[in-house]
C-alpha positions in Angstrom: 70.2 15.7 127.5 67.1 13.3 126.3 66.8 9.9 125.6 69.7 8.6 123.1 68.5 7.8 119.7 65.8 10.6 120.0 65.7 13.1 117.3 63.5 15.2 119.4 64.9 14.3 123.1 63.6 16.2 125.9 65.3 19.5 127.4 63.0 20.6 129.8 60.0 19.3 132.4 56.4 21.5 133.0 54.7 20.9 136.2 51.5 21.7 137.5 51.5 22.5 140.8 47.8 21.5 142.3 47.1 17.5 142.8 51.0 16.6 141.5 53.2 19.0 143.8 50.9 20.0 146.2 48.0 17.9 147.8 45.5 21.2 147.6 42.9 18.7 146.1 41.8 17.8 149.4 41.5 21.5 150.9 39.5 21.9 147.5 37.2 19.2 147.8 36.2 19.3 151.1 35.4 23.3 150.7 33.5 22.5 147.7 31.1 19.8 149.3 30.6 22.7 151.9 29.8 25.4 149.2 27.1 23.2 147.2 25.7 21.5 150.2 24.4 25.2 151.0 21.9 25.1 147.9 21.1 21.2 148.7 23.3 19.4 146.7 25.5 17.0 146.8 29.5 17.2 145.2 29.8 13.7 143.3 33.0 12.5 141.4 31.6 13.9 138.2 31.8 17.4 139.1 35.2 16.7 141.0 36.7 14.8 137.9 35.3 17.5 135.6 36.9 20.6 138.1 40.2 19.1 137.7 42.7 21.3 136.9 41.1 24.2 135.5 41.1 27.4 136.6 39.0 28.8 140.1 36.1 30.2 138.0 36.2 27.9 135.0 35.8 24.9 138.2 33.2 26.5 139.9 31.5 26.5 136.1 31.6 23.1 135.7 30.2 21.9 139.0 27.5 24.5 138.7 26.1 22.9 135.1 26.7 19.6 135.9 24.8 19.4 139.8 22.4 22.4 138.4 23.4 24.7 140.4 21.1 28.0 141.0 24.0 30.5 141.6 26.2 31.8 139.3 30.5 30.2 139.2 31.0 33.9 140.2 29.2 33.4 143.5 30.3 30.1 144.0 33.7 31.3 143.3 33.1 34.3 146.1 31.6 31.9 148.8 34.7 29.2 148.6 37.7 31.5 148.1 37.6 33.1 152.1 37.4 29.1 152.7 40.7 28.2 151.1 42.4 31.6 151.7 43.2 30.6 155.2 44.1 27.0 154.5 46.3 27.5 151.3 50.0 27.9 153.1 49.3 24.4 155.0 48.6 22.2 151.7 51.2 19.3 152.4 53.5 18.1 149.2 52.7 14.9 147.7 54.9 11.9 147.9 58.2 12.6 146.1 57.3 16.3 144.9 60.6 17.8 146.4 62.7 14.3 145.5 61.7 15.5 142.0 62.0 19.1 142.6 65.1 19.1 144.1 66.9 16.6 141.7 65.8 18.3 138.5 67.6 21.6 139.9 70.3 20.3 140.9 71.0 18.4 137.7 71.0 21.6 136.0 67.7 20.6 134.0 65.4 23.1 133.1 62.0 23.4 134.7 58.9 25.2 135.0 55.2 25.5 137.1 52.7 25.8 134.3 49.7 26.0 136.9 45.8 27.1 137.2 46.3 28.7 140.1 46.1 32.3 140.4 49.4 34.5 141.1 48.3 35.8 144.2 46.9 32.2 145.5 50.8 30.6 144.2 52.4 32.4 146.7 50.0 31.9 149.4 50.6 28.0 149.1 54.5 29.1 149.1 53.9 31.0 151.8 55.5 28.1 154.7 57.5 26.3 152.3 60.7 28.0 151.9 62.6 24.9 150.5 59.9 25.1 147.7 59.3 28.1 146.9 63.1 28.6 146.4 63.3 26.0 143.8 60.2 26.9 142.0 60.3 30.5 142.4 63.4 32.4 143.6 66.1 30.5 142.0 68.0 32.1 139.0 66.0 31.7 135.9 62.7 30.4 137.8 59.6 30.3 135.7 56.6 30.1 136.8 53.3 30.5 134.9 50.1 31.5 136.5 46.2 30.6 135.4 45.4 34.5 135.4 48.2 34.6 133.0 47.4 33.3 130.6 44.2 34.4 128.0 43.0 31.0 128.5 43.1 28.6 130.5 43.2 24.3 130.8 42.5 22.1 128.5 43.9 25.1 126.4 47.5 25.0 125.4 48.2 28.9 126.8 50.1 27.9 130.0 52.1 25.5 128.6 53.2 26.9 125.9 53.8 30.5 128.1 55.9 28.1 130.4 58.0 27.1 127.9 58.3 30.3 126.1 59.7 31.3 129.6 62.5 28.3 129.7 63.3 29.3 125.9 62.9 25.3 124.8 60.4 24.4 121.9 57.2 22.8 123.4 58.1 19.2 121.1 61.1 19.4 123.4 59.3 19.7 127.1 58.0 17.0 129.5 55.0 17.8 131.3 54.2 16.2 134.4 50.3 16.8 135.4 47.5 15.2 137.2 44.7 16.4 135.5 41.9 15.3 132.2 42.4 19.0 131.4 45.7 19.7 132.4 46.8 16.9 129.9 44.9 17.7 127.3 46.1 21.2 126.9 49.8 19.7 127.7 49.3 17.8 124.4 47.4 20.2 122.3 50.3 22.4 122.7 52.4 19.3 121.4 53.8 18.2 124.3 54.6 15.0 126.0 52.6 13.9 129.1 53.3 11.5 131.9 50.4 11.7 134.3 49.7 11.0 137.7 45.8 11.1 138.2 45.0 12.9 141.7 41.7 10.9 141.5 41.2 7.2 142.5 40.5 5.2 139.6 41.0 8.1 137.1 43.4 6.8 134.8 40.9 5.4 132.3 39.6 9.3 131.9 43.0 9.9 130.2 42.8 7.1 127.3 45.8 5.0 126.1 49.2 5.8 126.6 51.9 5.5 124.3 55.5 5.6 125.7 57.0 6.2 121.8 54.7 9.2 121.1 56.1 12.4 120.2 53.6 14.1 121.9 50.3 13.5 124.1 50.2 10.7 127.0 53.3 8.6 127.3 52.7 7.4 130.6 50.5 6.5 133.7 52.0 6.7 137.2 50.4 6.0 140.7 52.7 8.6 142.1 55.6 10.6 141.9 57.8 8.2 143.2 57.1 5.9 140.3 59.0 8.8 138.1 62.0 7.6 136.3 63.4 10.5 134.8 66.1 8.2 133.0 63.3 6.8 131.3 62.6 10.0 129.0 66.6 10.8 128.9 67.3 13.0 131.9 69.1 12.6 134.2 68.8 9.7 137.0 68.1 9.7 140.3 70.9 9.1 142.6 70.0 8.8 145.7 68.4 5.3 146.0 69.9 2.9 148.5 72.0 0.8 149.0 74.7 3.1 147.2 75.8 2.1 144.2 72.7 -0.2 143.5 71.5 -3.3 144.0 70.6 -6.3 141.7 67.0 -6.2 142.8 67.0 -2.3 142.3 66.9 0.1 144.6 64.6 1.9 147.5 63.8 5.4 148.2 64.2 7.0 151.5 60.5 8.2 152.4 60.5 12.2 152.9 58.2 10.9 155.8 57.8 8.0 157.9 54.9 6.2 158.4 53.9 4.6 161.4 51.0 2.5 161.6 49.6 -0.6 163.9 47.1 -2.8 162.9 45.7 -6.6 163.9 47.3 -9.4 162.3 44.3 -11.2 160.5 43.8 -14.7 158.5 44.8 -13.3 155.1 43.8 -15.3 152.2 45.9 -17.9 152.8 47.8 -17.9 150.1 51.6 -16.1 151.1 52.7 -19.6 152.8 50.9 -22.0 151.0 50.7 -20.9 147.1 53.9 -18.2 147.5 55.7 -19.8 150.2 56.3 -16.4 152.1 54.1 -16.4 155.5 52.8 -12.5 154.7 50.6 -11.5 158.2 47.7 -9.6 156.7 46.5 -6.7 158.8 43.2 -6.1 159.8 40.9 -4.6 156.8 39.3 -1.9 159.1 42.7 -0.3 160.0 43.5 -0.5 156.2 40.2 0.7 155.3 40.4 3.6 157.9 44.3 4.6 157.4 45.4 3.7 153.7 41.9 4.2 151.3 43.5 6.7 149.8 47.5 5.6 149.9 50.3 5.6 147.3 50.3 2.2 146.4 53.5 -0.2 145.7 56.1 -1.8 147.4 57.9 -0.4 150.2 60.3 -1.4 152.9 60.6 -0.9 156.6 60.8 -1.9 160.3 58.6 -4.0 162.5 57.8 -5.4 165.9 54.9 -7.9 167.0 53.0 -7.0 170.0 55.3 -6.9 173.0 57.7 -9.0 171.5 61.4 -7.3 171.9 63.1 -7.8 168.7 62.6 -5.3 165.8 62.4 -6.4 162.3 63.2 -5.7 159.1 60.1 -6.3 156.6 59.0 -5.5 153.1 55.5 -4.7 152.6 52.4 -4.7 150.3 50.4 -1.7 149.9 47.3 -2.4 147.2 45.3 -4.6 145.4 47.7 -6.9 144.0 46.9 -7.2 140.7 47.8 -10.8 140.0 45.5 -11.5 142.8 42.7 -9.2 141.9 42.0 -8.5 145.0 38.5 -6.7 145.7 39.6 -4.4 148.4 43.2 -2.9 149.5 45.3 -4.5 151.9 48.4 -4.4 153.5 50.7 -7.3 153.5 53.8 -7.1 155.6 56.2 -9.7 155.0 58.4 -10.0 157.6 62.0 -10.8 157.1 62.6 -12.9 160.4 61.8 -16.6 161.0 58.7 -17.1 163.6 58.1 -20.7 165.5 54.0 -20.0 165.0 51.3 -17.9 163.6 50.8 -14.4 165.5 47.2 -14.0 164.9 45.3 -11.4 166.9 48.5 -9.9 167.8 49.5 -6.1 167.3 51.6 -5.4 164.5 53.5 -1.8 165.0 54.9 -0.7 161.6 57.8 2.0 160.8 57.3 2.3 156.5 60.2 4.6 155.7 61.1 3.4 151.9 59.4 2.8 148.2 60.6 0.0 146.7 58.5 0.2 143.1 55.1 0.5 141.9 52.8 -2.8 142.2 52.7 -4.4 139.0 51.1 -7.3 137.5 52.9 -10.9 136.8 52.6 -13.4 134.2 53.0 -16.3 136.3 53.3 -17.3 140.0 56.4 -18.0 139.6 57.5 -14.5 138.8 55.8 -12.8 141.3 57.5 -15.0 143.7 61.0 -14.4 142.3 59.7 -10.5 142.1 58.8 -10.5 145.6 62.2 -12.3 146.9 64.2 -9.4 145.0 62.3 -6.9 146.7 63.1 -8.6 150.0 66.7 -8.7 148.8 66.5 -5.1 148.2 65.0 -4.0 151.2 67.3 -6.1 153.5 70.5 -3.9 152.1 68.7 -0.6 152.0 68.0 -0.8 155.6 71.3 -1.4 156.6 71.8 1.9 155.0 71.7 5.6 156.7 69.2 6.9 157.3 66.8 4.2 157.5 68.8 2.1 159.7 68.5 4.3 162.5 64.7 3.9 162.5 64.7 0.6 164.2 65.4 2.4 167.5 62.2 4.2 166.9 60.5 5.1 169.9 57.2 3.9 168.2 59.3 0.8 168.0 60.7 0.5 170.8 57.3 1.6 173.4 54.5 -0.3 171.8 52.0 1.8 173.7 52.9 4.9 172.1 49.8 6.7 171.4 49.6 6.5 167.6 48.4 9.8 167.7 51.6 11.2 168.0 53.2 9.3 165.3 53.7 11.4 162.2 51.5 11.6 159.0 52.9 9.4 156.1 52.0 10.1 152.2 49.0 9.4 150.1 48.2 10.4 146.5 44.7 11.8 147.0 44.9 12.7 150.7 47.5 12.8 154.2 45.5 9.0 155.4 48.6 7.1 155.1 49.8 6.9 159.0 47.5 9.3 160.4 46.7 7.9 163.6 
């Protein structure tokens, strides 16, 4: 196991639990803006960045000096915990959490939770999830580390290095997977390697340069889990892309849940028929603005109907900023895969999203973002031929376009459940 050619490969993967497994950053957030609003202040992005993985006490610490706070983190600490008792069990898991978890035990890889959680709060958040808390708790030779632990906590080294002490595997020899400024520094000051996925919007440049050849420290940058290539770092791959058996233009991941969404197609910016070539119908800004501010972004692949229109069709779609484009605000940009005799402005698109294609990424040239996006189209054509996404174009959100949208399910975000709700 690890990456051929490496005298050090990898043998084992840390993960925190909080903002990368489980979306408890939300629950956390919203308590806290309750807690300080109290003494008249108001949470901003510095005290959330600079709570970030640490500890209960050691967060409530932080916002306290930083908003000037006049209560102690002890009875900061007291007000928010009845808060989030209640609500722990229901934190959802982030997009391809259990993909990850699941694969990495059943590739016989060894893994651990190296987490700032308290013991007693873990297993309240395993509480509902049986699946989970199987395969990070329960299964033969678990290991699970908790903040109260430990002597101290992140950006110190003492979970991580517990963690792997538990697995029996040097710490040059683990892969930690975190979401946190502190989490990754005490990932690397016990001499680890870090890929992170930052559980904050527009966090990435808190965590400096990454270096993909390091032996230890920040190797990589992901927008979310499903980005994760553990082939990449010499692990075992993922096998459960379709179409089976692979595709030229890659492959796409079956979502662990659907999205459905319906928006207004809008005048875009003009440019998918007339610079790309591809007649992408933009949907409205407010629905994207209302449902996807805080979405996963990349490429995915799904199913989709115009208005009243009968036919369902297959489609590829943007989620993002586009990089090449630069765009100033996020937008979604079906493209779909179906030849139409005139623009459908004004009408109601009704979207089923139900794979990931890849991550957005930038382009040297026009000409390969064009030949990019006509892979992904290739892609998304075969995977949707494939079981189980297939079956989703009988969707009854499909198929009854006045289904209320509140009863369609809630997709996946990074930083919160907005993707699909309704």
């Amino acid at each position: 196991m690890g990456q051929a050619g490496d005298d050090n490969p990898v043998k084992a993967v840390l993960l925190d639990l909080d903002g990368l497994i489980l979306d408890t950053e939300s629950l956390c957030v919203e308590v806290a803006r309750s807690v300080v609003e109290r003494y008249g202040k108001e949470l901003t992005l510095e005290a959330q960045r600079a709570a970030l993985g640490k500890r209960p006490l050691d967060c409530w610490a932080s916002v306290a000096e930083i908003l000037g706070l006049p209560v102690s983190a002890e009875q900061l600490l007291a007000e928010s915990e009845p808060l989030l008792a209640a609500r722990w069990a229901d934190a959802p898991l982030l997009p391809g959490a259990l993909r990850l978890v699941r694969h990495l035990a059943a590739s016989g890889v060894p893994f651990a939770v190296a987490t700032s959680t308290p013991r007693a709060t873990f297993n309240s958040k395993m509480s509902r999830k049986p699946e989970l808390r199987q395969l990070l708790a329960e299964r033969p030779g678990a290991v699970v580390v908790c903040g109260d632990e430990v002597t101290n906590g992140k950006p110190h080294p003492d979970v991580f290095l517990a963690a792997a002490g538990g697995l029996g595997v040097p710490p040059s020899q683990c892969l930690v997977l975190e979401d946190a400024p502190s989490g990754a520094a005490g990932a690397a000051a016990a001499g680890m390697r870090v890929v992170v996925v930052p559980s904050l919007v527009g966090a990435g440049a808190e965590f400096g340069p990454a270096d993909p050849s390091a032996s230890s420290g920040l190797l990589q940058l992901l927008p979310s889990l499903l980005a994760f290539s553990p082939a990449a770092h010499g692990l075992p791959r993922f096998n459960d892309t379709l179409p089976p058996g692979g595709h030229p233009g890659g492959g796409v991941i079956p979502m662990d849940r659907v999205v459905r969404l319906r928006g207004e197609v809008v005048k875009g910016f003009g440019r998918g028929s007339k610079e790309l070539g591809i007649p992408t119908a933009n949907v409205c800004p407010t629905a994207v603005a209302k449902h996807l501010a805080e979405a996963v972004t990349g490429i995915y692949a799904g199913w989709a109907r115009v208005g009243s229109r009968p036919e369902v069709h297959k489609t590829v779609l943007s989620i993002g900023w586009n990089p090449f484009f630069a765009n100033k605000e996020k937008t979604l940009e079906p493209w779909i895969l179906a030849d139409f005799d005139a623009p459908f402005y004004g009408e109601t698109l009704s979207l089923v999203i139900c794979g990931y294609v890849r991550p957005e990424a930038n382009f040297t040239s026009l000409e390969a973002l064009v030949a990019r996006i006509h892979a992904d189209a290739d892609v998304s054509r075969a995977a949707l031929e494939c079981s189980p996404l297939s079956e989703l174009a009988a969707d009854p959100f499909l198929t009854d376009p006045d289904m209320d949208l509140a009863a369609s399910s809630a997709g996946p975000s990074r930083q919160s459940s907005g993707l699909g709700v309704a």
